[in-house]
N, C-alpha and C positions, 0 to 999 in steps of 0.2 A: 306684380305691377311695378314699372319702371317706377325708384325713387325722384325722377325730375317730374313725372307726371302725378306721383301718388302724392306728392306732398303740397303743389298749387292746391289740388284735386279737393285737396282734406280741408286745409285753408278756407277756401269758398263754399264748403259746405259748412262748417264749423260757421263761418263770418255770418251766412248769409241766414244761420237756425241764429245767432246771435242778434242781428239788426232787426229780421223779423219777429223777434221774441215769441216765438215759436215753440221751443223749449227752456226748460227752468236751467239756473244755475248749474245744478247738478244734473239736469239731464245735458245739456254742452258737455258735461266732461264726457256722461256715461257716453254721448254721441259718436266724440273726440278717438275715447277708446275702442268700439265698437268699429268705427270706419278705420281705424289702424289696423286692426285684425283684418279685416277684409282687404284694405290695400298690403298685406305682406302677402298675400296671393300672388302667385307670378302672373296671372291671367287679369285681365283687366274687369273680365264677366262679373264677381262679386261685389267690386267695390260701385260699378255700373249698374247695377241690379238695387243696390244701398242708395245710390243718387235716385234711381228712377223712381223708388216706393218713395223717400221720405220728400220729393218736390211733388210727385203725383197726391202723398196724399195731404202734405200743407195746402196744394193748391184745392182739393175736395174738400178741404175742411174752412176753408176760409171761404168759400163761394157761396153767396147770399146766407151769410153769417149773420146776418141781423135778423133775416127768416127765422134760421133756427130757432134762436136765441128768443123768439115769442112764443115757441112750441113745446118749449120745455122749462124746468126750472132748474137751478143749481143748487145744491146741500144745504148752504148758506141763507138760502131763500129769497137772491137774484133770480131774473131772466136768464137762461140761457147759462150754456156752459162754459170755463174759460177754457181758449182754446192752446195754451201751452202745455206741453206734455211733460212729462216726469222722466226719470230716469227708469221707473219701473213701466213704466208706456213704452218708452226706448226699447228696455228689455225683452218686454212681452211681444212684441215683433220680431226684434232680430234674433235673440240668444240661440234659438234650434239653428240660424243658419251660422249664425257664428261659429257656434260648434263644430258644426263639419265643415266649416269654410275653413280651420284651423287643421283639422282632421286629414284633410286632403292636400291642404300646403304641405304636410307631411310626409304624406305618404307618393305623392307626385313627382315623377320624374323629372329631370332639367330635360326642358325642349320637348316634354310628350304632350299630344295633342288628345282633344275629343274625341275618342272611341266610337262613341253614339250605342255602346252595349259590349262591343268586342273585349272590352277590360272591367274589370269587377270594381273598380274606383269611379268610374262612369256612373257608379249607383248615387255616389255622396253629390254628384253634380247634379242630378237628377232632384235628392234632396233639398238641397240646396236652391235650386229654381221653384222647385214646389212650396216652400216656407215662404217666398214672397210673393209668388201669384197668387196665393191664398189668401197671405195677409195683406195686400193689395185690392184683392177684392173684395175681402171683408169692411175695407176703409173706405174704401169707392164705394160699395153697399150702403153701409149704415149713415157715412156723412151725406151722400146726395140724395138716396131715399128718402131720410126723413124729409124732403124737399116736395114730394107725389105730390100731386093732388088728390089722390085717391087714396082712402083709409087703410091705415096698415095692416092685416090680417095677421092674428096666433098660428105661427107657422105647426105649432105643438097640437093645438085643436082641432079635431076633428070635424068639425063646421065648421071650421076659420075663419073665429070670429073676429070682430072689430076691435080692434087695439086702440089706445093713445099715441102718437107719434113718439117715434123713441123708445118702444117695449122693448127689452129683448125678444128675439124671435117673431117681431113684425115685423109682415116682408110685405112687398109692392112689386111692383112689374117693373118700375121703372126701376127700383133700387136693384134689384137682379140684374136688369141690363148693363145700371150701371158697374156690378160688379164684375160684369163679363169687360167692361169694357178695362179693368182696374187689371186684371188678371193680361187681356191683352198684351198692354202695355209692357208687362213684366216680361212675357214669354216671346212675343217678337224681338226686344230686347237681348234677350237670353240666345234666341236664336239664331240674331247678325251677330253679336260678337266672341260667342262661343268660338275658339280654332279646332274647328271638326278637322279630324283626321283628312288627307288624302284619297280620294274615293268617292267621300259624300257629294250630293248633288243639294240641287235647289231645294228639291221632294222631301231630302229627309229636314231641311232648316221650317219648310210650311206647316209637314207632318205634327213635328219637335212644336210649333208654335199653337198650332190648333189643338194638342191635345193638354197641352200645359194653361192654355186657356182657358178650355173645360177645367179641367181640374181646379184650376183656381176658383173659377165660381162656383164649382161642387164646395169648394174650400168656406166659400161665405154662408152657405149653406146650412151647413156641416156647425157654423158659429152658430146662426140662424136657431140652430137645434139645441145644441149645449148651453146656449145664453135661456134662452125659452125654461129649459129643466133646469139649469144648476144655478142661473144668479137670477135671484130677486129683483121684477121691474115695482119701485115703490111709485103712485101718483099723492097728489098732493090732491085731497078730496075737495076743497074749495076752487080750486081753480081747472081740475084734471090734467093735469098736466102732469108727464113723466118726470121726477123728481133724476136729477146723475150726479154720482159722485164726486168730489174735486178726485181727479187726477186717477177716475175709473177704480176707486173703490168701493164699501160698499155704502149703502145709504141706510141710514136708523131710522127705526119706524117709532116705536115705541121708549116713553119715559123710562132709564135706569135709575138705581140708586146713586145715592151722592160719590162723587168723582173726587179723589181726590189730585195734589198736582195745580198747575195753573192755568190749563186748560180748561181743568172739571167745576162743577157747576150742581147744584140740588137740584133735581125736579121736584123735592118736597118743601123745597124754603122757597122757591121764589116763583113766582108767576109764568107764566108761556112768556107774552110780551117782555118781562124782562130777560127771559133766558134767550131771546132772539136779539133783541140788546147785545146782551154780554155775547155770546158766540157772534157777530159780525164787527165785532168790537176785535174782538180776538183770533180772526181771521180762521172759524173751525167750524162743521158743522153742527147747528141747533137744533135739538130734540122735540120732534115735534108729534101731537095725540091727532092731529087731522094728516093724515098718512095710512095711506092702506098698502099694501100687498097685492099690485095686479094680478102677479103668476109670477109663477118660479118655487123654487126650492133658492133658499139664502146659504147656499151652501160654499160658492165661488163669487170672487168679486171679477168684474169686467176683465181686468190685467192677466189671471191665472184662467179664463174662459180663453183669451186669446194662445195662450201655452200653450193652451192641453190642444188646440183646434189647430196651431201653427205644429206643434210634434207629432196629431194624427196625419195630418195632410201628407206632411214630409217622409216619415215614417211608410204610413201608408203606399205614396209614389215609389219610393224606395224598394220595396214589397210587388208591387204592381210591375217594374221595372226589371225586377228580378225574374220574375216568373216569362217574361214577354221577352226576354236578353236569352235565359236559360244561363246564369250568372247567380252564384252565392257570395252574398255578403261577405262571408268565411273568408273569402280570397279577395279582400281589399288588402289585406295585407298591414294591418295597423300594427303587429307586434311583430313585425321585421321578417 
């Protein structure tokens, strides 16, 4: 990506996560550094791809936020979650695309264009588009579903049952669509400014966009399923409402032993009501015995559920792409 365009480019994304406090401190840098990587791309498609998830999904996540924000609780035992992101939120999105967005600066030729299969590096691009249709639609999903009107259903259960708004792995119809719509955006994107080789027609830019759109919602899906098994959705039994982590990790169900540090706190010396005190006092979450365990295995907190779901996807596409090119990996050519 041209330096006179990558560097306004960076500026205005960086300004505009900054005025909208949008992300923390250190997620601005992680941000900062993460859209660097991507604009030393000589193609414009990655750092393009970078703007369209992180304003698609500020703007789904702020959109009747004050909704939300009655339908669920925070760690802390507010209303509602806060909506700036961390640096390991940052992470858990981009770092699969990052990777191969570096991978392929690499190994890229000056002046070669989109293959669409005919080169075995075509596969990292392919990657690399799949890591944010997915995680696109996953954000489009989760933020404007929990909006339904309709009860969210245990995407995991077998009679799909009734959820609280906010389970993992409670899906809606409308949250689906919107995740098709979240995925959309990524892959038409992807497919006006990709520079497809010489040859290509319209057919393969519509092909390139419809199927990376499936995929992406396959992608929220695919979360859908890994959140439902591997992270614990807690409620809060007085109120039922989904309990979320500050900053997508995980949420404590049950009283520990005394903590030590300035953080830590007895649940054997001092009362519920005062250890809710002290923990919003000190800005951490409060240990609380009205909590239950709707589902899941507490195995993964929200952040590493988006990982492992952004590096199957990509992964996956990658795989899928290769078999349908008739193209091995082997000959990307990363060790020269």
């Amino acid at each position: 990506m041209k330096p006179i365009i990558a560097i306004p480019a960076l500026i205005i994304l960086v300004h505009r996560a900054w005025s909208r406090k949008s992300l923390t401190p250190l997620g601005l840098i992680t941000a900062a550094l993460t859209g660097s990587a991507h604009a030393l791309h000589p193609w414009s498609t990655p750092f393009a791809l970078l703007a369209v998830f992180y304003f698609g999904g500020t703007k789904a996540t702020r959109v009747k936020h004050e909704v939300k924000a009655r339908l669920t609780l925070s760690a802390t035992g507010s209303e509602g979650s806060d909506v700036q992101r961390t640096h390991i939120q940052v992470l858990a999105n981009s770092i699969v695309a990052t990777v191969l967005i570096l991978v392929h600066t690499y190994v890229l030729g000056q002046g070669q264009c989109f293959g669409n299969g005919k080169n075995a590096k075509d596969l990292l691009v392919v990657g690399i588009v799949a890591n944010y249709a997915a995680v696109a639609a996953d954000t489009f999903s989760s933020e404007l579903g929990i909006l339904s009107k309709s009860k969210p259903r245990l995407i995991t259960s077998p009679s799909l049952r009734v959820v609280p708004p906010g389970t993992n792995g409670g899906v809606t119809v409308a949250g689906l669509l919107a995740g098709v719509f979240g995925a959309f955006t990524v892959s038409v994107t992807s497919a006006g400014l990709l520079p497809f080789c010489a040859g290509s027609s319209w057919a393969d830019r519509v092909c390139w966009t419809l199927a990376f759109t499936a995929w992406g919602a396959l992608g929220s899906v695919v979360d859908s399923v890994l959140g439902a098994l591997l992270q614990a959705s807690v409620v809060d039994k007085r109120t039922g409402k989904v309990v979320e982590g500050e900053g997508g990790k995980k949420v404590l169900v049950h009283p520990h032993p005394r903590v030590g540090g300035a953080t830590g706190y007895s649940a054997a010396s001092a009362s519920a009501g005062a250890q809710q005190r002290e923990g919003e006092k000190r800005g951490v979450e409060t240990v609380h015995e009205s909590r239950r365990v709707e589902s899941g295995w507490d195995l993964l907190d929200n952040n590493a559920v988006n990982v492992l779901m952004a590096f199957l996807m990509s992964v996956g596409a990658m795989g899928v792409a290769s078999w349908v090119w008739d193209v091995s990996v082997l000959d990307i050519g990363i060790w020269g």
